[in-house]
N, C-alpha and C positions, 0 to 999 in steps of 0.2 A: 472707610473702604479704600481699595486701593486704586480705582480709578476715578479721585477726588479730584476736579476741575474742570473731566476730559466729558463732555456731550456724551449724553444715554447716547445719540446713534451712532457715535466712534465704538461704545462699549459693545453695541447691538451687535457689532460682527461676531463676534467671539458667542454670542449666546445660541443656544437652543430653541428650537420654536416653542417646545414642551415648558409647561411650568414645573417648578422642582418644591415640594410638598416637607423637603426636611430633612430628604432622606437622599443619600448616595446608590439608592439600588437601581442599578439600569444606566447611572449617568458617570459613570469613572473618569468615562474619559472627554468629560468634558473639558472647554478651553477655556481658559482668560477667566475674567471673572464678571456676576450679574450681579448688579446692585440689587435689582428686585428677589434676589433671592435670599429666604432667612439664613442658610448658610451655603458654605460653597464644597465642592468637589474635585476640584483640581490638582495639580500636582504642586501647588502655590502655598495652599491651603494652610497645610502644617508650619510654614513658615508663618502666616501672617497671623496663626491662630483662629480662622474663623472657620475650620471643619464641622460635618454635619456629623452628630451625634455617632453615625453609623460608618465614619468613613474609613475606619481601620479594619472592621470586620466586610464592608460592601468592596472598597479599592482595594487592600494590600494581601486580601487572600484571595487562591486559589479554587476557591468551593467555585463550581460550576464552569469551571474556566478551564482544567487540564488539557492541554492539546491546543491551546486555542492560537488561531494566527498572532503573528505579531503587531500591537497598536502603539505608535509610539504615546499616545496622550495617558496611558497610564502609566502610575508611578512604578507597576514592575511587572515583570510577564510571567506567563504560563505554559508558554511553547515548548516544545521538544527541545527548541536549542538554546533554553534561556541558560541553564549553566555553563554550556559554551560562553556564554556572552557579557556571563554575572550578573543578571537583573530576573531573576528571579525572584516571585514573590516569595516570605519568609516561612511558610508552611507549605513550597513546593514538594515537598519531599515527603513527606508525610499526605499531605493529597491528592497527588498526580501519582501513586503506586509506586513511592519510593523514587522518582525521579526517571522512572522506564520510557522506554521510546512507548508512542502511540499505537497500537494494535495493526500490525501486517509490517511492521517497520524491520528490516532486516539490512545486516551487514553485508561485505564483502566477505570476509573471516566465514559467513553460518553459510552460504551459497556455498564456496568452496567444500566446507564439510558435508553440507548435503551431497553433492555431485559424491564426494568421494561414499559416504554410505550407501546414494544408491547405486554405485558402481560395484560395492561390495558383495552387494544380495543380487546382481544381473546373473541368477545363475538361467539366462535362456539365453546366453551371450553366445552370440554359432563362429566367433571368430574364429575359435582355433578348431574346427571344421572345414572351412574353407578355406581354398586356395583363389587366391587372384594373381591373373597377368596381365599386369596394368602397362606392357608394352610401351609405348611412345606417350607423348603427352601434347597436346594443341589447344588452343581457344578459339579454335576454330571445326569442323568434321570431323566425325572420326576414322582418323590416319591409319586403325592397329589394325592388323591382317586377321589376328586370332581373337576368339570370343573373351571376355572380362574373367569370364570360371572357366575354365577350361578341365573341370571335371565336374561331373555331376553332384551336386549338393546332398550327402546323406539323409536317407529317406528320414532318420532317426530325427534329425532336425527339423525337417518337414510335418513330422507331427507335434512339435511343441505346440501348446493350446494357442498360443501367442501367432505365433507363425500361420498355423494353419487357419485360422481367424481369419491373416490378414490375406493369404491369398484368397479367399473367398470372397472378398472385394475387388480384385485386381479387373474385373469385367463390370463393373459398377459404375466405374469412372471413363472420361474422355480423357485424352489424353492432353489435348488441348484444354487451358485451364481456361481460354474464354467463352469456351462450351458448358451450359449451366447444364448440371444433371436432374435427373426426376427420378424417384425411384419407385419401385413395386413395394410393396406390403412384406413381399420376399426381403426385397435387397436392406430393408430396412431392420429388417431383423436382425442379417447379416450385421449390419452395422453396430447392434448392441450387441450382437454376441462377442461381436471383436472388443467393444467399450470391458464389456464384462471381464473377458479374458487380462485384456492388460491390467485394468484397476484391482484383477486379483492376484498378480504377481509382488513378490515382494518390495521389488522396485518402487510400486505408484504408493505401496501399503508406508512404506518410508518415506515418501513425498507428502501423500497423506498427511502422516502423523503431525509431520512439518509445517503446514497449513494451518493445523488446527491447534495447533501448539500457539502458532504467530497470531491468531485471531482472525487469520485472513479469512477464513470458512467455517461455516461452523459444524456441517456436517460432508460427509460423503458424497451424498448424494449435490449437492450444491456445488463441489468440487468437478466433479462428472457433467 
């Protein structure tokens, strides 16, 4: 054994309270090595020759492990980022779904693309509708003589389902946010009708899809 000379209670540190049966399942990353054990588990092991029957199929694969944080006591990992870091176990790739990021894991690159899809389908976008006169500018009061719209908002826009939803809220709320609200039976409808209306524009329906594509949601309604 390899810790021939050294006192079981020097060894003792390094051991498990658990007894070990034979078998590597459960104990990979165990440390250092245990005399009392028929074989051992560690990442030593292969070197000294004294591995447990089971240690190349229990340590150095992936099965039950994909996604898993990083341990350094095992001979190789199963994280997201082990091919960044090359220690990946040897059937990463084949077990963890081809080597794919974890389920909701998203780039910078697909954010950017979303924004730009859902910006393509904002067909209730009332900018070029309105006019503003954004007059002076402060961080402090407002300085500007003339109102923000200085023409009346087209009725036309007014009725988009989106719109009109949401003014039906605008008396629902305080305007003070550390004013907590209550609402009626009424106003709460209100509030789904408006939920309704947005989640059935193309806009949320592309957000949606997006969601559920990443794993993040699995349905609609869970989104909502």
């Amino acid at each position: 054994m390899k810790l021939i000379g050294i006192p079981r209670s020097a060894s003792s540190i390094f051991s498990k309270s658990h007894k070990q049966d034979g078998t590597c399942a459960g104990i990979c990353d165990t440390q250092g090595v245990h005399p009392d054990w028929p074989c051992q588990c560690n990442v030593f092991c292969v070197q000294f020759g004294d591995c447990c029957p089971d240690y190349e199929t229990a340590c150095l694969s992936c099965a039950d492990r994909c996604n898993s944080a990083f341990n350094a006591n095992l001979p190789c990992q199963c994280t997201t980022q082990c091919q960044n870091f090359n220690d990946c176990c040897a059937d990463y790739g084949d077990v963890c779904d081809g080597g794919q990021p974890e389920p909701g894991t998203v780039t910078n690159a697909e954010i950017i693309q979303l924004v730009d899809d859902m910006s393509a389908v904002d067909f209730n976008n009332m900018a070029s509708g309105i006019t503003f006169d954004l007059q002076s500018s402060t961080t402090g009061s407002d300085t500007s003589p003339n109102p923000l719209f200085p023409e009346e908002i087209p009725e036309v826009y007014l009725q988009i389902p989106t719109v009109a939803a949401l003014l039906n809220l605008f008396d629902n709320y305080h305007p003070l946010v550390s004013i907590q609200e209550s609402f009626t039976p009424e106003q709460e409808s209100e509030i789904e009708v408006f939920l309704d209306a947005v989640f059935d524009t193309e806009v949320f329906r592309v957000m949606t899809d997006f969601f559920l594509a990443k794993g993040m949601k699995t349905t609609q309604v869970s989104i909502k």
